[in-house]
N, C-alpha and C positions, 0 to 999 in steps of 0.2 A: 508589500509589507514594509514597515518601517525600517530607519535601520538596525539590519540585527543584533551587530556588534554594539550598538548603545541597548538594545534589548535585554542583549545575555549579560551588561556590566550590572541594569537597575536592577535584573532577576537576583545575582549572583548578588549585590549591593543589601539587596530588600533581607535577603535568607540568611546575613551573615552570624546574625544572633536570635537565630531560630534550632531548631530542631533539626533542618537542611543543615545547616554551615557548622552545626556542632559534629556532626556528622561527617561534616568534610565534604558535602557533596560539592559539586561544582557544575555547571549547566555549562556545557561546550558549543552546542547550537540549536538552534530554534527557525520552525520556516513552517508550512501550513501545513505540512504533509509528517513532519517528525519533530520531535525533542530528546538531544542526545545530553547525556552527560557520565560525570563516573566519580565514582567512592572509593575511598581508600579502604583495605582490608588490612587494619591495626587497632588499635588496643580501644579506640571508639567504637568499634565496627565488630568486634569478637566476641564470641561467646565463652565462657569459662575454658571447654575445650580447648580456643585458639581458632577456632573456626569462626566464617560471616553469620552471623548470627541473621534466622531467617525475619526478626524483626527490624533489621537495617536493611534486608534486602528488599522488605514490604515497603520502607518509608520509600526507601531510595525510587522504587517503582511507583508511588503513589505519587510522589513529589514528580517524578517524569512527566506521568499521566494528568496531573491536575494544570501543570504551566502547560500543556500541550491544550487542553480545556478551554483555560481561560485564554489564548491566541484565538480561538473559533468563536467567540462570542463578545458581545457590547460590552466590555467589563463597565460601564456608568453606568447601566441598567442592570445587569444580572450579573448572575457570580456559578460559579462548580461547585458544587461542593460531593465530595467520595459518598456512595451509598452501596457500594460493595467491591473488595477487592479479592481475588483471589491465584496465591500463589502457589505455586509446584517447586518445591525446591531439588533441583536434578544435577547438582552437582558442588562440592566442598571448595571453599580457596581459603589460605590460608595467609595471606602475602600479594601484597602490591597493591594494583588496584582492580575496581571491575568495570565494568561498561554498561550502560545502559540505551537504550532506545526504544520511547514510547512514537506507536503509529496510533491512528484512529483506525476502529473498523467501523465507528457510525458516528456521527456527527447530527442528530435531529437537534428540533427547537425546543426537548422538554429532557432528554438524555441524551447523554454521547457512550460512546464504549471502547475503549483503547485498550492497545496489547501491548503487555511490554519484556522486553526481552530484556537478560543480562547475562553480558559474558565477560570470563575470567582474559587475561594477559592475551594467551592463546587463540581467542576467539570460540571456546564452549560455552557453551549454554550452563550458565550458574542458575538460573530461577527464569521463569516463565507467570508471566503474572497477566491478568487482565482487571481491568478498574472501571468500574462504572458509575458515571457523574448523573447526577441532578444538574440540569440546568435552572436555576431557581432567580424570580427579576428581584431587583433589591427593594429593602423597606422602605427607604429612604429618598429622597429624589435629591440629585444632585445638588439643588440649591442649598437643602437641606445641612447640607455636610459640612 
C-alpha cells in the first residue's frame, strides 16, 4: 500500500466540503483489511432530542465502508458505489466523539460487503451497520477525462 499517512490527508482533504467533513468526520486510518475513523457527537450530529441522530450514524458507516471499497479496487477503471446499507442502532451518545471501524466480509469482482461497527468514548457498541457495494467499471476511459 501506498503511503497511508498521505492516503488519509487526500481522503480527509477530498471530504472537506462534502457531506463527510460537514459532519466532522475524520478518517484516522486506512490499510487493506480496515478503515477507522470517528464523528463528533454535537449539534451536527444530534438529533432534536440531543442524541446521535441514527442518520449521522448511517453516513458515518457508509462513508467508512465506501473508502474501505474503493482501497480494493482499480479506482481508473471502476468505482463502489452503496446498494444497500443496513443499520441497528444499540445504543444512545450524547457527547464527545464515536468510533468507527469498517472490515470487509467479501471482497469479489462484482460486490463487496463490509461491517461496520461504532463505538461510544467507552468502547460500546453505538450502531452496527453492514453496507454493500456495486463494484461498477467506469463510463469513461481515462483518456477520456
Amino acid at each position: 500500500m501506498k503511503n497511508p499517512n498521505n492516503i488519509i490527508k487526500q481522503i480527509n482533504s477530498k471530504a472537506a466540503k462534502t457531506l463527510v467533513g460537514n459532519l466532522g468526520i475524520v478518517i484516522t486510518k486506512v490499510d487493506e483489511n480496515a478503515v477507522l475513523g470517528k464523528m463528533p457527537v454535537d449539534k451536527r450530529t444530534i438529533q432534536p432530542f440531543g442524541l446521535l441522530h441514527g442518520g449521522a450514524s448511517a453516513a458515518f458507516a457508509e462513508t467508512l465502508g465506501s473508502i474501505g471499497g474503493n482501497g480494493q479496487i482499480n479506482y481508473k477503471t471502476h468505482s463502489v458505489v452503496g446498494i444497500e446499507l443496513n443499520s441497528s442502532h444499540l445504543r444512545p451518545a450524547s457527547a464527545g466523539w464515536v468510533y468507527g471501524k469498517a472490515t470487509p466480509l467479501r471482497v469479489g469482482k462484482t460486490i463487496q460487503v463490509w461491517d461496520i461497527i461504532i463505538t461510544n468514548e467507552n468502547k460500546k457498541i453505538v450502531s452496527k451497520s453492514r453496507l454493500t457495494l456495486a463494484v461498477i467499471k467506469n463510463d469513461k476511459k481515462e483518456s477520456d477525462k
